[in-house]
C-alpha positions as CSV (number, residue, x, y, z in Angstrom):
1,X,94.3,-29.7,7.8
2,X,91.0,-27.9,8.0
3,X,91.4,-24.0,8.1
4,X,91.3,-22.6,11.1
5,X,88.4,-19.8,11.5
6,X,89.4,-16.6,12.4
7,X,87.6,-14.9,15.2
8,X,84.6,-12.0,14.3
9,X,85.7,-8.7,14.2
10,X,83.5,-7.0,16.8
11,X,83.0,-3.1,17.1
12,X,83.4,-0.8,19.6
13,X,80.7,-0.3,22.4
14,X,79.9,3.4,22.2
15,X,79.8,3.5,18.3
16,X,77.3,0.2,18.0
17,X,74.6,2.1,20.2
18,X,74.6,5.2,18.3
19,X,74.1,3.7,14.6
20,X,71.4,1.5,16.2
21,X,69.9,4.8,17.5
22,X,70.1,6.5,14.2
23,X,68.6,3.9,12.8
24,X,65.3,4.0,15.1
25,X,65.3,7.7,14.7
26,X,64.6,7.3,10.7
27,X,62.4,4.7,11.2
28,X,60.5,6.6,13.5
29,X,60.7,9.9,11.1
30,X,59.3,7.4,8.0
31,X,56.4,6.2,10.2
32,X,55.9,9.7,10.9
33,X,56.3,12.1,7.5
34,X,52.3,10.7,6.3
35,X,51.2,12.0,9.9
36,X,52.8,15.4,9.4
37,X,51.5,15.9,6.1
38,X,48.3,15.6,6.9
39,X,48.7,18.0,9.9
40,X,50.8,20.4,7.3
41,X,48.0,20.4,5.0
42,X,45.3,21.0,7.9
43,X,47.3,23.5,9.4
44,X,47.5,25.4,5.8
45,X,43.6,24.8,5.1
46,X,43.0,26.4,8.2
47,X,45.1,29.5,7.8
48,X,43.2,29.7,4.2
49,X,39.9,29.5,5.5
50,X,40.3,31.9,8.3
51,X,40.4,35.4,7.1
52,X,37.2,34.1,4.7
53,X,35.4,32.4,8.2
54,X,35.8,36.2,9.8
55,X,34.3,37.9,7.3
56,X,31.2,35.5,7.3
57,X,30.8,35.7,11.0
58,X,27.4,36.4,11.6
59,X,26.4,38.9,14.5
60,X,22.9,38.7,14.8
61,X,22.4,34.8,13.8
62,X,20.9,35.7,10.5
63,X,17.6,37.8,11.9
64,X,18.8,40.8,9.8
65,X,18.5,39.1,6.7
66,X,14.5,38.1,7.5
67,X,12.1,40.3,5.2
68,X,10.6,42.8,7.1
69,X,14.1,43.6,9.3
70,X,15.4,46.6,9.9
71,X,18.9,46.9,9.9
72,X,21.6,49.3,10.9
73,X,25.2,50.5,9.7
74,X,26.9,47.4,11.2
75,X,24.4,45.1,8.8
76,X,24.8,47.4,5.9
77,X,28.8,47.3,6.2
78,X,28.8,43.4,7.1
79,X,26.9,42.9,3.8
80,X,29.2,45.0,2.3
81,X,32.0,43.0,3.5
82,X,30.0,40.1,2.1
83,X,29.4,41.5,-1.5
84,X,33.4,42.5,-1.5
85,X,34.0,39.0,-1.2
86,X,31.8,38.0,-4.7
87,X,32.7,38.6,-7.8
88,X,31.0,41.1,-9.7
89,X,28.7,40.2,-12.5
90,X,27.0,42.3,-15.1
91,X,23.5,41.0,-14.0
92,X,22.0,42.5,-10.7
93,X,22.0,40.2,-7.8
94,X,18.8,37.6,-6.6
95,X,16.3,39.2,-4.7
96,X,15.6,38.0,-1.2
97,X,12.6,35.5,-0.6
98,X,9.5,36.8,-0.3
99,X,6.8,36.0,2.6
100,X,4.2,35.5,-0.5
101,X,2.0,38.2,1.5
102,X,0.4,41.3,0.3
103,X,-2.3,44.0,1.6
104,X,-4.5,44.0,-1.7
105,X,-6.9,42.4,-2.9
106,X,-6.4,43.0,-6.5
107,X,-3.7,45.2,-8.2
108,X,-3.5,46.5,-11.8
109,X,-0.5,48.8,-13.3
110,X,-2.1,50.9,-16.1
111,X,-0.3,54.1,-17.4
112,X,2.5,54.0,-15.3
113,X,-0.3,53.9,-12.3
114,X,-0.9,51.3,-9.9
115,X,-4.1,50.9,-8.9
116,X,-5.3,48.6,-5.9
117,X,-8.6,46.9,-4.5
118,X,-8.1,47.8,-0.7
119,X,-11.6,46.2,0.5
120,X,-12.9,42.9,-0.9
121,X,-16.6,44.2,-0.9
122,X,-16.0,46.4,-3.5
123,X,-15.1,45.9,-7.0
124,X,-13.7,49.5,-8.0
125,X,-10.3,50.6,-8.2
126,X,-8.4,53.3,-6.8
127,X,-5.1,54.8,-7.5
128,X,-2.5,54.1,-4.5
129,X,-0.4,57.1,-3.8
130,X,1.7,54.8,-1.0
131,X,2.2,52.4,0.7
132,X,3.6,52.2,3.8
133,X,5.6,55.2,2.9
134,X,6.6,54.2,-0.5
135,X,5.1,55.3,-3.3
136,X,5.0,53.9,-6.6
137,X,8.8,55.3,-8.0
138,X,10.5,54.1,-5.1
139,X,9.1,50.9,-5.6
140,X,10.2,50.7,-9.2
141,X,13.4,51.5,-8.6
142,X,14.0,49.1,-5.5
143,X,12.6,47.1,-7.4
144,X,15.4,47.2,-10.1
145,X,17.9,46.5,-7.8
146,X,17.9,42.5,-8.2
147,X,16.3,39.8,-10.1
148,X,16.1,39.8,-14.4
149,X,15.0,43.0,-15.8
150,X,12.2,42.1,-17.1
151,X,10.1,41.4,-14.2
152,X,9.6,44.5,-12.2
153,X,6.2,44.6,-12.0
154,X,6.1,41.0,-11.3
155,X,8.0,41.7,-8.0
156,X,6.0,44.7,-7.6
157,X,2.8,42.4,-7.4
158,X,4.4,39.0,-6.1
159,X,7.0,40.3,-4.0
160,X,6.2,43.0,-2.2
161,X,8.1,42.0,1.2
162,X,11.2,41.5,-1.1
163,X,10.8,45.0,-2.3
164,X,10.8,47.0,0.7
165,X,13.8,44.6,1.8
166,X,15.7,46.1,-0.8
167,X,14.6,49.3,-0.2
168,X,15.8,49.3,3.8
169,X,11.7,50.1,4.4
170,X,10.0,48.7,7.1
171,X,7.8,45.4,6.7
172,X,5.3,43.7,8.7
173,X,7.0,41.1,10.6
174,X,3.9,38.2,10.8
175,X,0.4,38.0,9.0
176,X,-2.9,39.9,9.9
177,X,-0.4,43.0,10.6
178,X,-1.7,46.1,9.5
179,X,0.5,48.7,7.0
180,X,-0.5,52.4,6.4
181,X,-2.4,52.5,2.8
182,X,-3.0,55.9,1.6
183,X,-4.9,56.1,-2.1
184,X,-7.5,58.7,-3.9
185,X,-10.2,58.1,-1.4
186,X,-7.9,58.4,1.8
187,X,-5.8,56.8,4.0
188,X,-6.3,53.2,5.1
189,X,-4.8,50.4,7.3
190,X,-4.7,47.3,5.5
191,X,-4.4,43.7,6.7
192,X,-1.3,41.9,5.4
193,X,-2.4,37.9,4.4
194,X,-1.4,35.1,2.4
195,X,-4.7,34.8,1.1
196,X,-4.8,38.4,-0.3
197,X,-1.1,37.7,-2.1
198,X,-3.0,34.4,-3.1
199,X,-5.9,36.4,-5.1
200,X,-3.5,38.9,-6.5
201,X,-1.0,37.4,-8.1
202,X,-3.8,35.3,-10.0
203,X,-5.2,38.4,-11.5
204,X,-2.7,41.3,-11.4
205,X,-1.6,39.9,-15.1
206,X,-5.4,40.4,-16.7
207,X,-6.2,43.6,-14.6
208,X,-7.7,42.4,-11.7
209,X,-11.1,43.4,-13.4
210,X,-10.3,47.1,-12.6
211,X,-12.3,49.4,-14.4
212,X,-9.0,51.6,-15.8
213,X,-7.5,48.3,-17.0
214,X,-10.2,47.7,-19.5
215,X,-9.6,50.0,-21.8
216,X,-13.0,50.4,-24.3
217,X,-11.6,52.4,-27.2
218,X,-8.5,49.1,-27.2
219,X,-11.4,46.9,-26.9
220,X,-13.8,48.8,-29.9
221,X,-10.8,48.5,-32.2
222,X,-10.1,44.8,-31.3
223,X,-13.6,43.6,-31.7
224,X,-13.6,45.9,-35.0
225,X,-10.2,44.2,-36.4
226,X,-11.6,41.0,-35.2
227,X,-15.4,41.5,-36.9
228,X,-13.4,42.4,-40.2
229,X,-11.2,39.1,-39.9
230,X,-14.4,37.3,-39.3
231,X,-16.0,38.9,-42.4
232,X,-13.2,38.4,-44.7
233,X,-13.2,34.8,-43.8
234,X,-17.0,34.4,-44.4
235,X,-17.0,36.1,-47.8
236,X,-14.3,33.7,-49.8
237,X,-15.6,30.9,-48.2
238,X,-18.8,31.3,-49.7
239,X,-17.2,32.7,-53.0
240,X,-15.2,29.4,-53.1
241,X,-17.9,27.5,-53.0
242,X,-20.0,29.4,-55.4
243,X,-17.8,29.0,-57.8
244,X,-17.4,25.5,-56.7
245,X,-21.0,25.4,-57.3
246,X,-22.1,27.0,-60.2
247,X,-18.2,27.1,-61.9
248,X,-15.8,30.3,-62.8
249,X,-15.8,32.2,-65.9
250,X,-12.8,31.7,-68.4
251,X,-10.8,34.5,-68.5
252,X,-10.5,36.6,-71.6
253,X,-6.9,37.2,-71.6
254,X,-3.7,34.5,-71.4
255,X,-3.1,34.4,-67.6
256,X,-0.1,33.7,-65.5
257,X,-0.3,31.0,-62.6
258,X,-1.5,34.2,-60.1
259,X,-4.1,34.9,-62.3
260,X,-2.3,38.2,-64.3
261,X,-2.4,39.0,-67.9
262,X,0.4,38.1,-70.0
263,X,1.4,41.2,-72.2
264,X,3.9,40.9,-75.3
265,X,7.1,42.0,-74.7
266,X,10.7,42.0,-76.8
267,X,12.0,38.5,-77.7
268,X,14.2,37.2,-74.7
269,X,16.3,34.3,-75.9
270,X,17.5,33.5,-72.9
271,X,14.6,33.0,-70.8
272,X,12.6,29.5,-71.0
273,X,9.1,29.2,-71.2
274,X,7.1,27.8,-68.4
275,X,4.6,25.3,-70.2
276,X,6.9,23.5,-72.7
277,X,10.3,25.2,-71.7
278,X,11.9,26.3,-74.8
279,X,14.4,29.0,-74.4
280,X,13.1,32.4,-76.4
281,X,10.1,34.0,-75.2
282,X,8.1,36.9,-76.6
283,X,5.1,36.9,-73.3
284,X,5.7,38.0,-69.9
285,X,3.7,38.9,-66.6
286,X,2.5,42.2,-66.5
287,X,3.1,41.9,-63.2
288,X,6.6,41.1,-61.4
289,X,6.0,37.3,-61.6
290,X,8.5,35.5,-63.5
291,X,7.1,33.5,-65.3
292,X,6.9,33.8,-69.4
293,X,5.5,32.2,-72.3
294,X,7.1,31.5,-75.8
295,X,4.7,32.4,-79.5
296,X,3.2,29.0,-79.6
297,X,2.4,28.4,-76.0
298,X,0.5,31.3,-76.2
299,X,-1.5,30.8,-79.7
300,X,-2.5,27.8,-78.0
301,X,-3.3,29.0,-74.6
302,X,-5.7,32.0,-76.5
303,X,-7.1,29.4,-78.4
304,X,-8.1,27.0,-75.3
305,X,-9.4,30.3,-73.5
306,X,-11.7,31.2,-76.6
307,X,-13.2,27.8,-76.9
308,X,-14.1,27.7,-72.9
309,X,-15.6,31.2,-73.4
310,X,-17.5,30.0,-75.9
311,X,-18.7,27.2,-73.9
312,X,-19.2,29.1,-70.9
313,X,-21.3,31.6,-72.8
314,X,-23.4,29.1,-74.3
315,X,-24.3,27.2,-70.6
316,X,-24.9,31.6,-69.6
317,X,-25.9,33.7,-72.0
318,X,-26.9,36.2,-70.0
319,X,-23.1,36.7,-69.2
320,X,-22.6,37.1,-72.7
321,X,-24.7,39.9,-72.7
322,X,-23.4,41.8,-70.2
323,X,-20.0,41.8,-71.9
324,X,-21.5,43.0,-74.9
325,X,-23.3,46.1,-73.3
326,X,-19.8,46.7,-71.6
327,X,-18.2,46.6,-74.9
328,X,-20.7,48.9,-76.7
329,X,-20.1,51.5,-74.0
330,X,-16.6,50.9,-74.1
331,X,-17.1,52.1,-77.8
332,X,-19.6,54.8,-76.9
333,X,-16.6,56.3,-74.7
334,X,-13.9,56.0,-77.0
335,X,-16.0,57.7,-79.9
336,X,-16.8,60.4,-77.7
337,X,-13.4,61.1,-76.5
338,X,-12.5,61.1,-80.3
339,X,-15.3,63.8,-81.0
340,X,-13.7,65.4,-78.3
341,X,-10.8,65.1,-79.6
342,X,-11.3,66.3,-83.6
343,X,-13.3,69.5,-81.9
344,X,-10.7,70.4,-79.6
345,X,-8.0,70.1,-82.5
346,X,-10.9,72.1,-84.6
347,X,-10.9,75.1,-82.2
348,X,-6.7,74.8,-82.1
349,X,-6.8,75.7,-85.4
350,X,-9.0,78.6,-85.6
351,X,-7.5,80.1,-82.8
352,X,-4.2,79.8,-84.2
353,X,-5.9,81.0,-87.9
354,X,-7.2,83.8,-86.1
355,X,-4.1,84.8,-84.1
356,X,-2.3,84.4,-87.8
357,X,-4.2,86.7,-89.4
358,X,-4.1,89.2,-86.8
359,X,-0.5,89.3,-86.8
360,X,-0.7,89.7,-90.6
361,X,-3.1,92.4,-90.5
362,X,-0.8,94.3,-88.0
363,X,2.3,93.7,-89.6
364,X,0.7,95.2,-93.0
365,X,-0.5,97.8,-91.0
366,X,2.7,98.6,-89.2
367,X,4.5,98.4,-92.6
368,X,2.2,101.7,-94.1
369,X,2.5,103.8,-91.6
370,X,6.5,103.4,-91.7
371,X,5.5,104.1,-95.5
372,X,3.7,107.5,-94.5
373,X,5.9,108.3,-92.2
374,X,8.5,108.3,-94.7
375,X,7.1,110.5,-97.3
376,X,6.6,113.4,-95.3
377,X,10.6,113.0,-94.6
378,X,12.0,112.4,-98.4
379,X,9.3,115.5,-99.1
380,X,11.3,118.1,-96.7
381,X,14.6,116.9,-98.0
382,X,14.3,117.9,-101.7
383,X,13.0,120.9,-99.9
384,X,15.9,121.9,-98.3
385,X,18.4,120.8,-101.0
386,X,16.2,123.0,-103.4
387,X,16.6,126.1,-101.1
388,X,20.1,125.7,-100.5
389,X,20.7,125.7,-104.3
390,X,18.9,129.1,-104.6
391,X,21.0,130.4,-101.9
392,X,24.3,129.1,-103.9
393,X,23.2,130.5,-107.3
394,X,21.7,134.0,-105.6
395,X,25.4,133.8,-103.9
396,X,27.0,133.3,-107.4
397,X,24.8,136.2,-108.9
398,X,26.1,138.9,-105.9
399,X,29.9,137.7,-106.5
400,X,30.3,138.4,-110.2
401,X,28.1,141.4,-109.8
402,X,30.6,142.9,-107.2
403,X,34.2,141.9,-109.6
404,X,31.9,143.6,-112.4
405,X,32.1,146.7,-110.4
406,X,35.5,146.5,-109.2
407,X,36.8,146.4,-112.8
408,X,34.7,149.1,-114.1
């Protein structure tokens, strides 16, 4: 017989809905979790950015940072708010953009001076005291307050508008304004244009051909260093090629590769020479040059020089010549020094023969009167001795004469 099948278990009502509800519920959470993070991670963006999107609201759509604005506290402490936010660096901060406009038409710094070209007609310069209000310290040091170090006088000259930005000074807000000029010759009111800022910062480097930025005496000593180069130049150019021409004179002496005499010096063993480069050397420079030369380099080296002299003298003879006058009064001088020499040494001694026998003299001299003197003293000596034997013996006499008495 076939088994019989058995009949399918089948659950209760109430407990079959609720697993099939659970079931929907996590299917419906697993569709979900990729939609929530995305709205968790918006949401914590958002709360991020927020404190950061205050602090960069701006009030005033951006006008107060235009060159040539004037702002007040609430500027100042927003930009405050702003810098807070940065972090600090060592270098100062970028200056703002410049309108590329100025009132001059040519500016020079000379001195520590600035001096301008306020009309186009004329070609002098004059010193500017200020400009609209600012003279030329407060410029410098607003100035310093961004952009490299180097280049304050570049934003001086280019960046004027930039300048009184950073100084809080008032700027002309469009071109063909007018700004209060005052300089040596008075006060003026200058027209602010691109085409003046176009002509100045060509020439403000070179001096904008002002008069106090030439400078004569720097000039004189330039052309003067220059006219010495020049001559310097000229002259061994046209010794070279004299020599090229008519040829050089052999030297007299053994020379080093500079052109300085050897001289003879005590026997180095371990130094090499530089023509054949044996170790042991007896020549050196006379000069700091290392180089050196052993005995036979050098035999050999006179000899060479000798024979090219000889040459040489025979091709000019009036150079031989003129070495020999130079060695006849080299001979002249040295036998005059000698007589010089022999009668100084001549004089020596009779002065010192003289001053010898004057000593002597005085000596023998001194030696007789200590003789004299002497005599005289031995003389009243025996004198005395004499009288004070009298005076003993006349004692003697009066003694016995007086016992002679007594006894009788």
């Amino acid at each position: 017989q076939a088994p019989s099948a058995q009949p399918a278990r089948s659950l209760p009502r109430g407990r079959g809905r609720a697993g099939g509800e659970a079931a929907r519920l996590t299917g419906l959470l697993a569709a979900m979790l990729p939609a929530l993070r995305g709205v968790f991670v918006l949401l914590l963006w958002l709360g991020l950015a927020a404190p950061v999107a205050r602090a960069n609201v701006n009030i005033d759509g951006g006008r107060s940072d235009l060159p040539g604005m004037k702002q007040d506290m609430f500027d100042r402490a927003q930009r405050d708010k702003k810098a807070g936010n940065q972090r600090a660096s060592k270098a100062p901060p970028e200056c703002p953009k410049s309108d590329k406009m100025s009132p001059f038409w040519g500016l020079a710094f000379v001195s520590g001076e600035v001096y301008v070209k306020v009309n186009a007609s004329s070609d002098q310069c004059t010193k500017l005291l200020t400009v609209g209000t600012a003279n030329y310290t407060t410029l410098t040091n607003a100035s310093r307050t961004c952009g490299p170090a180097g280049e304050v006088k570049k934003r001086i000259a280019e960046d004027l508008s930039a300048v009184f930005f950073q100084a809080g000074l008032d700027w002309v807000k469009s071109e063909n304004e007018t700004i209060e000029v005052v300089t040596e010759d008075g006060t003026f009111e200058a027209i602010v244009s691109e085409e003046k800022w176009a002509l100045q910062s060509e020439c403000w480097a070179r001096g904008c051909e002002c008069e106090q930025a030439k400078s004569p005496i720097g000039r004189a000593v330039l052309f003067t260093c220059l006219a010495i180069a020049i001559g310097g130049m000229v002259w061994d150019t046209a010794k070279l090629s004299w020599e090229k021409i008519r040829g050089k004179k052999p030297s007299k002496h053994v020379e080093c590769k500079k052109g300085h005499r050897m001289e003879e010096v005590k026997f180095a063993r371990t130094h090499l020479c530089d023509i054949c480069g044996k170790s042991g050397t007896h020549y050196q420079c006379s000069v700091s040059c290392p180089y050196d030369m052993c005995k036979v380099c050098y035999k050999t080296q006179k000899k060479k020089l000798k024979e090219d002299l000889q040459a040489w003298y025979e091709k000019h003879p009036e150079d031989k010549a003129k070495d020999e006058e130079k060695k006849k009064e080299k001979k002249k001088k040295k036998d005059g020094s000698e007589v010089d020499e022999s009668g100084d040494e001549a004089t020596k001694e009779k002065a010192e023969s003289e001053a010898e026998s004057t000593t002597k003299a005085d000596s023998e001299a001194g030696k007789e009167s200590k003789a004299d003197s002497s005599k005289p003293d031995e003389e009243t000596d025996k004198e005395a001795k004499e009288g004070d034997e009298k005076d003993g013996q006349e004692g003697a006499g009066d003694a016995d004469g007086e016992e002679a008495e007594e006894k009788k």
